[in-house]
C-alpha positions as CSV (number, residue, x, y, z in Angstrom):
1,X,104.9,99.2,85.0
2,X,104.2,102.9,85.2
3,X,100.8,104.1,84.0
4,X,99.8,106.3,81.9
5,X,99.0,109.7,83.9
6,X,96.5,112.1,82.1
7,X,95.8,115.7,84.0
8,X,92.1,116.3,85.1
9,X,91.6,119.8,86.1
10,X,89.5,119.7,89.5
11,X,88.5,123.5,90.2
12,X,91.8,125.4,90.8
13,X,93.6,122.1,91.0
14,X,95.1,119.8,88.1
15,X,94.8,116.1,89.2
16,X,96.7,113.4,87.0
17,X,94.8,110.3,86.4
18,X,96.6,107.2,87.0
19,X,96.1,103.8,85.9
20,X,98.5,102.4,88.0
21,X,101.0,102.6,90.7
22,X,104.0,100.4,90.7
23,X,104.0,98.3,94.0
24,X,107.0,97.6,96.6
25,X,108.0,95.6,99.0
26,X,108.8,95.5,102.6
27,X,112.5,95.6,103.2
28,X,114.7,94.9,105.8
29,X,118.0,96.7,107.2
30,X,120.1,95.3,109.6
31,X,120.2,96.8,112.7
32,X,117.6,99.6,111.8
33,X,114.4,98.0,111.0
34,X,111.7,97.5,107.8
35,X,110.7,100.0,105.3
36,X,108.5,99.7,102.9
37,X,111.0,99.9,99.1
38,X,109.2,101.1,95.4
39,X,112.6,100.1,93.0
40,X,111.7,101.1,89.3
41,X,114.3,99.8,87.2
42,X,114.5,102.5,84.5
43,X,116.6,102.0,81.3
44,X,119.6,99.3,81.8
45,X,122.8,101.6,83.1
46,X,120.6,104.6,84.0
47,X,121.8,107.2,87.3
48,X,120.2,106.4,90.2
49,X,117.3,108.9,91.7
50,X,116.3,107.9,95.4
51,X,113.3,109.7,96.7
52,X,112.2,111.4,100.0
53,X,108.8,112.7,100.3
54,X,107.6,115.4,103.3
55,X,106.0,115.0,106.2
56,X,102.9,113.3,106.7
57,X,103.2,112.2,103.6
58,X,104.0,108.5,101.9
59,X,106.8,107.9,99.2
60,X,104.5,106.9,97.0
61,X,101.5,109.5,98.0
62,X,104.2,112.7,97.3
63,X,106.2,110.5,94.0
64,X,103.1,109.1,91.9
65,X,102.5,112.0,89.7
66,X,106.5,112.0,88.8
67,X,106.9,108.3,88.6
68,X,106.1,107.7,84.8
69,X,108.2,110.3,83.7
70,X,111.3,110.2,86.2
71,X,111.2,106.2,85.0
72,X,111.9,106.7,81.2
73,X,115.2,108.2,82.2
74,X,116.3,106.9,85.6
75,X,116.5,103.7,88.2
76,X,113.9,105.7,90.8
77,X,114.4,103.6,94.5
78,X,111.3,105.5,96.9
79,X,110.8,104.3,100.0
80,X,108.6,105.3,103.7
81,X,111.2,107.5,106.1
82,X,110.3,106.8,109.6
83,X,107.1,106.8,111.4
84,X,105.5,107.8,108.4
85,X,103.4,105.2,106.2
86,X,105.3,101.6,106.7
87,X,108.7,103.3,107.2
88,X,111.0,102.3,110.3
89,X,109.7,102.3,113.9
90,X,111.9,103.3,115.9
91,X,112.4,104.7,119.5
92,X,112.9,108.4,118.5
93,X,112.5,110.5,115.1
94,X,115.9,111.6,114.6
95,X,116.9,113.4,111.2
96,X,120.3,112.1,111.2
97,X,118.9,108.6,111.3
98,X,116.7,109.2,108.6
99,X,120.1,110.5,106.4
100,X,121.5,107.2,107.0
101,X,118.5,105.1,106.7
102,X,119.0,106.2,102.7
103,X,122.3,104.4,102.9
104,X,121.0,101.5,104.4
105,X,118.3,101.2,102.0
106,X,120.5,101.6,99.3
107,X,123.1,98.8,100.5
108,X,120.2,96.5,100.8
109,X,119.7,97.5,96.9
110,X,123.5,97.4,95.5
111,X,123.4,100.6,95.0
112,X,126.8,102.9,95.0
113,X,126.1,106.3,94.2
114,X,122.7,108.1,93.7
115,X,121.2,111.1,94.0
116,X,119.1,111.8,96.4
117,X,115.5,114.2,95.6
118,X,114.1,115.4,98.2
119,X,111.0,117.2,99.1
120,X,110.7,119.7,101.9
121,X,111.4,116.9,104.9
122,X,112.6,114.5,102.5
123,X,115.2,117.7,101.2
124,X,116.2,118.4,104.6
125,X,117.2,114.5,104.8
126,X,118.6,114.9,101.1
127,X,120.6,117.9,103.0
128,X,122.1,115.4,105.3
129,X,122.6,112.9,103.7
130,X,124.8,114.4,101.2
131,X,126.4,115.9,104.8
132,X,126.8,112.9,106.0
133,X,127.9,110.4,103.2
134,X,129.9,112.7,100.6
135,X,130.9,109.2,99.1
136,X,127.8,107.8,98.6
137,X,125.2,111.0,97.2
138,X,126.0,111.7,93.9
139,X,123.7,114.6,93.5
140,X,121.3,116.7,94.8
141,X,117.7,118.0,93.7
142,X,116.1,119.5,96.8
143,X,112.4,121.0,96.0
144,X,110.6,123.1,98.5
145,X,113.3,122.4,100.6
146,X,114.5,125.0,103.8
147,X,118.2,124.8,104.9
148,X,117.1,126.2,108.4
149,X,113.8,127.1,110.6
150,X,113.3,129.4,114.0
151,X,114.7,132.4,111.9
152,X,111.3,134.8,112.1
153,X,109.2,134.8,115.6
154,X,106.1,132.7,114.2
155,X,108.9,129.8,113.6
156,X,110.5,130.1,116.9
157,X,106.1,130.2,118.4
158,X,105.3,127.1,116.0
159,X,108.0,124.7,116.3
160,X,109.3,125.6,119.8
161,X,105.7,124.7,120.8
162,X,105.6,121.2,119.0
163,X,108.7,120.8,121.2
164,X,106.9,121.2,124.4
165,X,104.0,119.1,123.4
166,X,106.7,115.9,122.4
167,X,108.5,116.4,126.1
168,X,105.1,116.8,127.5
169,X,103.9,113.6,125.9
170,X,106.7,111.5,125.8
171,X,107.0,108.1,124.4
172,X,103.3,108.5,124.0
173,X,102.7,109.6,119.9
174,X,104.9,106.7,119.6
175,X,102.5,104.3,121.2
176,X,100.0,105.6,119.5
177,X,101.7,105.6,116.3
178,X,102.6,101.9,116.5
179,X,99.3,100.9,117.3
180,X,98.0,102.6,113.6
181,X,101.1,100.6,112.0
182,X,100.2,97.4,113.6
183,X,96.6,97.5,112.1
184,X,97.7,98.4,108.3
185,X,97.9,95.4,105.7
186,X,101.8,94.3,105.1
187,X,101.8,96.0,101.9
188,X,99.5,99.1,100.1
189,X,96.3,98.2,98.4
190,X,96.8,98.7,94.9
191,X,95.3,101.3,93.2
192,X,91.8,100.1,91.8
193,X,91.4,102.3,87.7
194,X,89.0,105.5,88.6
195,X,89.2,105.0,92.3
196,X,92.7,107.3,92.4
197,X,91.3,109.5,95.4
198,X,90.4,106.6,97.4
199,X,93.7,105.3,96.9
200,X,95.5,108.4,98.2
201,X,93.1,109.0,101.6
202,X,94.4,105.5,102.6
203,X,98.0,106.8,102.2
204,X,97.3,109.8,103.9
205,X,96.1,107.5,106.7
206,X,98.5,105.6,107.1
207,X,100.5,108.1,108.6
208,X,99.7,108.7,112.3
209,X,98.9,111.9,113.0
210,X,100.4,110.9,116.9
211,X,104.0,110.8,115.1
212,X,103.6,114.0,113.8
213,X,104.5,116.3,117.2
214,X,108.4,114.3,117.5
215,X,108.7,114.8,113.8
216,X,108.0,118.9,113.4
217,X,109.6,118.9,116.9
218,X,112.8,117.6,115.6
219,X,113.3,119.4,112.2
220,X,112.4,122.6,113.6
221,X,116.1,121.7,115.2
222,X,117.6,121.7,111.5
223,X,120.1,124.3,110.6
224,X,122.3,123.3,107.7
225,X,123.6,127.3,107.3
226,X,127.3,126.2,108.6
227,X,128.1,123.7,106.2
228,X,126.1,124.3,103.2
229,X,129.2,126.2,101.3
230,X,131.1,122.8,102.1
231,X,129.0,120.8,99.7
232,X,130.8,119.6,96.4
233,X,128.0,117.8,94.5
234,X,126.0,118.7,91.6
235,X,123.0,120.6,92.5
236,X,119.4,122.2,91.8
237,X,116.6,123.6,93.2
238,X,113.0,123.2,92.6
239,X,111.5,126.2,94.2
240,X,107.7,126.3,94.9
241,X,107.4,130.3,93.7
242,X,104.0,130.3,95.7
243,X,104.6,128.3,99.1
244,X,103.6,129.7,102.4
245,X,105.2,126.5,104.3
246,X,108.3,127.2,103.1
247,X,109.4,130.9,102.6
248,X,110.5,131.2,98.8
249,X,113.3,133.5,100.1
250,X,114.6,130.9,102.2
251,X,114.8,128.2,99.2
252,X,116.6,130.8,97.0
253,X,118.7,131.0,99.8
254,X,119.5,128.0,99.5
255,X,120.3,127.4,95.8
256,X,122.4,130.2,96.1
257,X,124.5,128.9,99.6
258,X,125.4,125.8,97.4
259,X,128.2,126.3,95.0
260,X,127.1,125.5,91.2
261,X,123.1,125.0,91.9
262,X,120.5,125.5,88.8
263,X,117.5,126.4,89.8
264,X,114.4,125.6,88.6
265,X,111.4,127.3,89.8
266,X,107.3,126.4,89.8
267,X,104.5,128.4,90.1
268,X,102.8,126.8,92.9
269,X,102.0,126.1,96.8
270,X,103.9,123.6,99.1
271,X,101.6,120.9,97.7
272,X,102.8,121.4,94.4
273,X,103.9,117.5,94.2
274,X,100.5,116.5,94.5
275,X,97.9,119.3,93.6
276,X,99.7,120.9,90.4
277,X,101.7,117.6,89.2
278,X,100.9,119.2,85.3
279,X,103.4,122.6,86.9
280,X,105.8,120.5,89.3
281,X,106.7,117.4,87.1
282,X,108.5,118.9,84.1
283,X,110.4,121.5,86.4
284,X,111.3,118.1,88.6
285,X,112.5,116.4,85.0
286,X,114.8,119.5,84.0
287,X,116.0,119.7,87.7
288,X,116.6,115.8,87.4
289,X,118.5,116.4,84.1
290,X,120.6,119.7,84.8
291,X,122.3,117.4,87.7
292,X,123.0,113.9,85.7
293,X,124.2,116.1,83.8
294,X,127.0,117.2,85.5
295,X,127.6,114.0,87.6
């Protein structure tokens, strides 16, 4: 069950109140590893929406505001990518990995086709993905999402420098990281009624900050602008009309490098997931619905 969300406005910020949070559980793919899997049913014979949060974020952390209403209409499968929250452990962050971990989660789920929703990392993987497994994404709904990085001189400073820090270091964020993992709880704490803050500073802690450096290091890598054209699947873009992350020119880009995408955009930061749910959430619902649409 879904609870009810109702907006609180917190100074410049409007923060939905939730009653509760559906849990998950821990699943395991073969050959890969555990994850930890949210799978919300939705309406019998619904499409298929898979989540993918951002970096240094959870799936639940980035999703909760969107869950109640993404529900009513859709099966919505979220789950932890690697080396953030209880997602995968493994010996390298590697964005192609991460593309076909959402395969392997959703043969552990009998699930055929889906579309993927991704947000800023978790678009990137969405990006991939649909790269990667033309048979198995259905869709696309990419929000706050970049196709590429290193284009200005700051980019090439910022993640050019997380780069030399992960060589530097190593296999040691990963040490570091596993030793956070090993001391959380198997599953989440469920959220306790009026204690929704709380709730989301554990999430955010989950997340080792040690991962952090292989993870910027390796999507500053990301270039998607060779094959973008070549996708073929029903598309739209959420684009954060306010984000200084993400350069908004660089996610109109985007929608228009894609054949066919709607787009969709919100008046808001690169948080807008989590600090302006009552702006982002009924531009993610019409981005959800222009794509079923044309599946």
């Amino acid at each position: 069950m879904v609870g009810t969300a109702r907006p609180v406005r917190t100074g410049p910020f409007v923060v939905p109140a939730v009653d509760e949070i559906p849990g998950g559980r821990m699943l395991d793919l073969p050959g890969r590893g555990r994850t930890y899997v949210v799978d919300i049913p939705g309406p019998p014979g619904a499409p298929v929406l898979i989540l993918l949060h951002g970096t240094a974020c959870t799936a639940a952390l980035n999703w909760f505001p969107a869950l109640e209403t993404l529900s009513a209409r859709y099966r919505v499968v979220l789950f932890d990518q690697r080396w953030h929250g209880r997602g995968i452990q493994s010996a390298r962050f590697r964005l192609a990995d991460c593309a076909d971990d959402v395969v392997a989660v959703a043969d552990a789920l009998g699930l055929d086709r889906f579309v993927c929703v991704g947000y800023s990392l978790g678009g990137i993987v969405s990006l991939l993905a649909a790269h990667q497994h033309p048979d198995r994404v259905a869709g696309l709904v990419l929000c706050a999402t970049p196709y590429r990085f290193q284009e200005k001189w700051r980019e090439r400073a910022f993640h050019r420098g997380f780069a030399s820090v992960a060589d530097a270091l190593g296999d040691y964020p990963y040490r570091r990281a596993r030793r956070l993992t090993r001391s959380l709880p198997d599953l989440p704490p469920a959220l306790v009624p009026g204690q929704l803050r709380r709730w989301a500073v554990g999430e955010f802690r989950s997340t080792s900050g040690w991962a952090l450096a292989p993870v910027l290091a390796e999507i500053g890598t990301f270039d998607a602008s060779s094959w973008l054209p070549e996708l073929r699947v029903p598309t739209a873009v959420v684009i954060t009309t306010k984000d200084r992350a993400i350069p908004v020119y660089r996610q109109i880009e985007l929608a228009a490098a894609v054949p066919g995408s709607s787009v969709h955009p919100v008046a808001a930061g690169h948080a807008a997931c989590a600090v302006a749910p009552d702006r982002f959430v009924p531009a993610l619902a019409d981005a959800c619905r222009s794509v079923t649409a044309r599946l």
